[in-house]
ZAMARGU-4260 file (C-alpha; in steps of 0.2 Angstrom, whole numbers, plus 5000, padded with zeros to 4 digits):
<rodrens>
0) 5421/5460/5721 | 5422/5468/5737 | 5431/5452/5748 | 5448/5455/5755 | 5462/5445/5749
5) 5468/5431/5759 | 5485/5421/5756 | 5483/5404/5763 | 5497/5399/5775 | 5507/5386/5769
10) 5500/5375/5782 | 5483/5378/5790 | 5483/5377/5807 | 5466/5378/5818 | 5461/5394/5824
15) 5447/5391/5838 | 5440/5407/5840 | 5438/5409/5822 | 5424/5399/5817 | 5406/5411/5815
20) 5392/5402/5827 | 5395/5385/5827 | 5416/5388/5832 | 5413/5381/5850 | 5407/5362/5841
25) 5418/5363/5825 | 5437/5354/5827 | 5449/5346/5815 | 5450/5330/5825 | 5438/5316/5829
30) 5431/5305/5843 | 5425/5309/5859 | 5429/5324/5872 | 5422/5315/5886 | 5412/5299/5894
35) 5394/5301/5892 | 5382/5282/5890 | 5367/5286/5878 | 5352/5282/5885 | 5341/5267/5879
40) 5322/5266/5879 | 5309/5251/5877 | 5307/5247/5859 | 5319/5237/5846 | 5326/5254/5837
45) 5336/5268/5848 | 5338/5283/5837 | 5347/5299/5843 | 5346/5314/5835 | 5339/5333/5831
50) 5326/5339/5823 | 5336/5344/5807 | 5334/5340/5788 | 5345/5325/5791 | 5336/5320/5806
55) 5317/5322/5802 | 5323/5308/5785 | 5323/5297/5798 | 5308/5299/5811 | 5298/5303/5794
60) 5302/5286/5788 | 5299/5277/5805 | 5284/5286/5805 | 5278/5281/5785 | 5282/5263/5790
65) 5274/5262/5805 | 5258/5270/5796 | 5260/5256/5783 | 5258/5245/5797 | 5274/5240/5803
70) 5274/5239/5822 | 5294/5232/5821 | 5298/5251/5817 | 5292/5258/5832 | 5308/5269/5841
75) 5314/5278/5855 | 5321/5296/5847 | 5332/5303/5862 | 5338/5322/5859 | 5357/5325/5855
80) 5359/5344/5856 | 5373/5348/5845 | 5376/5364/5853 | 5380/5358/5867 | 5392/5345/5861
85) 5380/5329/5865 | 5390/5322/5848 | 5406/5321/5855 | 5399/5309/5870 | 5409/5294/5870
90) 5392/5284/5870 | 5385/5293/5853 | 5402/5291/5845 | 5403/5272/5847 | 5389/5272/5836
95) 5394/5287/5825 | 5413/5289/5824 | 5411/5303/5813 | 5401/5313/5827 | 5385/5319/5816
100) 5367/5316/5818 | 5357/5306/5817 | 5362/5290/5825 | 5353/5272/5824 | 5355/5258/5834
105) 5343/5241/5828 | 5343/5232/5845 | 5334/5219/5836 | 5348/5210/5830 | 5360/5199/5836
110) 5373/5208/5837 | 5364/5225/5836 | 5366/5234/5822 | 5373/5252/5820 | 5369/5263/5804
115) 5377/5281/5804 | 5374/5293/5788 | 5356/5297/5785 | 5354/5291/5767 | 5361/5272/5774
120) 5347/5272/5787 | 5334/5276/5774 | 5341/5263/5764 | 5343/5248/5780 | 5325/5253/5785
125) 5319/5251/5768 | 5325/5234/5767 | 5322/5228/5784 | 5304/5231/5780 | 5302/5231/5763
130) 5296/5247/5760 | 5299/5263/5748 | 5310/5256/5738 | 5308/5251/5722 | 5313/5230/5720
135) 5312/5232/5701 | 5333/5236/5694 | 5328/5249/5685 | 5315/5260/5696 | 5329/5255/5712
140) 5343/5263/5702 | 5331/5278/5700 | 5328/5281/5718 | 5347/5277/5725 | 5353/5288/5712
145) 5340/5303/5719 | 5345/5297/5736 | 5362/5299/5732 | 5358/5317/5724 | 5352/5324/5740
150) 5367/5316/5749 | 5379/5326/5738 | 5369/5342/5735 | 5363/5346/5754 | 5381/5351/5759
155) 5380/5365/5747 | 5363/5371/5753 | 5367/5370/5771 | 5385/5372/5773 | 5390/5382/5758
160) 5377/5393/5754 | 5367/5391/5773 | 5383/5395/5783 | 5389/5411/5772 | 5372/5418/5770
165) 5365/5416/5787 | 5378/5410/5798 | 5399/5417/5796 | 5403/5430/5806 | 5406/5442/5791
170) 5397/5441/5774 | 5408/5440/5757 | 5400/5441/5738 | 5410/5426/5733 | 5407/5412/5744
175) 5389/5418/5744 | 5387/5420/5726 | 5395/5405/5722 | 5385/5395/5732 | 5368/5403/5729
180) 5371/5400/5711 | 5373/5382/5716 | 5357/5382/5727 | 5347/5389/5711 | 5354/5375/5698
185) 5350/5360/5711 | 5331/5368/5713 | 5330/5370/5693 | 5336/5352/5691 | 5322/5347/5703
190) 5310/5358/5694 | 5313/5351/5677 | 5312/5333/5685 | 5296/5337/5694 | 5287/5341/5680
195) 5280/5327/5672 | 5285/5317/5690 | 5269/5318/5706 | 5285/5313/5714 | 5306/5312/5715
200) 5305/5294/5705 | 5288/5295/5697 | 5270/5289/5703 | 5276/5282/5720 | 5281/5288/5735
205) 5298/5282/5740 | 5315/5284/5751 | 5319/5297/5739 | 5308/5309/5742 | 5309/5308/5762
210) 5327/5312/5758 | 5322/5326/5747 | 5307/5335/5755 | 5316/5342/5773 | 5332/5351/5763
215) 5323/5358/5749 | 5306/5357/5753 | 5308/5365/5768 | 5320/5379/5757 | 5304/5382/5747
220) 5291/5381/5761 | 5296/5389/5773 | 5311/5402/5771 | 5326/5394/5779 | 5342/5405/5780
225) 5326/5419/5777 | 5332/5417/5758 | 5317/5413/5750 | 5316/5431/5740 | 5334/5430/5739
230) 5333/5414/5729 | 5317/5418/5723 | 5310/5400/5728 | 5292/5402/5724 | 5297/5403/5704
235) 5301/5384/5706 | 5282/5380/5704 | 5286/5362/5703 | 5295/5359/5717 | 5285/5370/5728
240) 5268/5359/5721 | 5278/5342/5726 | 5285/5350/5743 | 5267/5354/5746 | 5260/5337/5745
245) 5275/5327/5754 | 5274/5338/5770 | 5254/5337/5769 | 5255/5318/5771 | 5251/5314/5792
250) 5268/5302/5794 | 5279/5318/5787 | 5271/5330/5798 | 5271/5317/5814 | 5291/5314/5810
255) 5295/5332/5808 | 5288/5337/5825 | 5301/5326/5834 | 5316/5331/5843 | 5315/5348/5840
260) 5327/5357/5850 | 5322/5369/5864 | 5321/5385/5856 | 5310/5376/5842 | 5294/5372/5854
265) 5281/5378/5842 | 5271/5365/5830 | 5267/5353/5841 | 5287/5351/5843 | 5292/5336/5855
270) 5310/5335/5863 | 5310/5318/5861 | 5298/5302/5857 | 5294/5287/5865 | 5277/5282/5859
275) 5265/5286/5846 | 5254/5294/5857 | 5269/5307/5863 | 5263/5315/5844 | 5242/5315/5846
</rodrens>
């Protein structure tokens, strides 16, 4: 162990100027810092968001549904660029208050309807249109447990070992070992699942695998954190087979392609979608 020892105060106060890359957005207080009305386009769902794993769940799924022939799922997505603090706008925060994207707004409803948290608009799309999810108990419990999975695991992949591997100002062996280890028993418990499975749940496509396929797909695919030797992705052959096929299907490749932020304009990347043809 080469890391320095630190002694924890006896209370932790905020240090803004310590805080790696993202210091000038992170704070230990919500709501907004200033008055800023979120725009609103023409069709019944508003989302605003970024193109990150948590964000492309949701334009993938809009994107699967309306391929499935749902024309009640077409959206707006309007870009919120998280570097520049577009979170903290007192418009987004009315519908998020806890200031992360994505952000849904159902303007078909009476009232409309707000849905914060990635994995609860995967689940409120899923019902409005029943689609990919199971109705059977058994298969539902399935899925909501894999959704719920990837909603407790991610934060290790991209804030623990994604933020001390790529993105602190100073690299330590702990935090990075702890975390990688963590990383590699999340993709082995994947593997092992994938095995006999075409998919998260089994034969059919569902929620659970759009939840899945941007974080750790995307780890095994295409080198995020450029730790793809360092985790030594490709010996999870399951998981790279089933990542394979999900982002090969047209409606994943359509929703990941949106809201992209400016320095990502490659792949067909748009800032933001307003209608199908804004992705042919």
């Amino acid at each position: 162990m080469s890391d320095s020892q630190y002694t924890p105060p006896k209370v932790w106060k905020w240090d803004s100027e310590n805080g790696g890359k993202f210091a000038n957005i992170n704070r230990p207080i919500s709501g907004s810092t200033h008055e800023k009305e979120l725009p609103v386009g023409k069709h019944p769902i508003q989302l605003y968001s970024l193109g990150t794993p948590n964000g492309i769940k949701v334009t993938v799924m809009l994107e699967e549904l309306l391929a499935l022939g749902h024309d009640g799922a077409e959206y707006d997505a309007f870009l919120i660029n998280i570097g520049n603090g577009d979170q903290f706008g007192s418009g987004f925060v009315e519908i998020n208050p806890n200031s992360k994207i994505p952000a849904l707004l159902d303007r078909s409803t009476d009232p409309h309807t707000r849905v914060f948290e990635s994995g609860a608009m995967l689940v409120y799309l899923a019902e409005k249109f029943g689609e990919l999810l199971p109705t059977d108990p058994s298969k539902r419990a399935e899925c909501m447990s894999w959704l719920f999975w990837q909603m407790g695991s991610a934060p290790y992949l991209g804030g623990g070992f994604g933020h001390f591997y790529a993105y602190a100002p100073e690299k330590f062996e702990y935090p990075i070992n702890r975390f990688a280890m963590e990383v590699k028993r999340q993709l082995d418990v994947l593997d092992k699942n994938l095995a006999n499975r075409k998919y998260i749940c089994g034969d059919d496509y569902t929620i659970a695998d759009i939840a899945i396929a941007p974080w750790y797909g995307t780890l095994v695919l295409r080198n995020i954190y450029n730790a793809a030797e360092f985790l030594d992705v490709a010996s999870y052959k399951n998981v790279v087979r089933w990542a394979t096929e999900v982002s090969d299907r047209k409606a994943y490749k359509r929703g990941s392609r949106v809201n992209r932020s400016p320095d990502q304009l490659k792949d067909n990347a748009i800032l933001e979608r307003h209608d199908a043809s804004d992705l042919d």
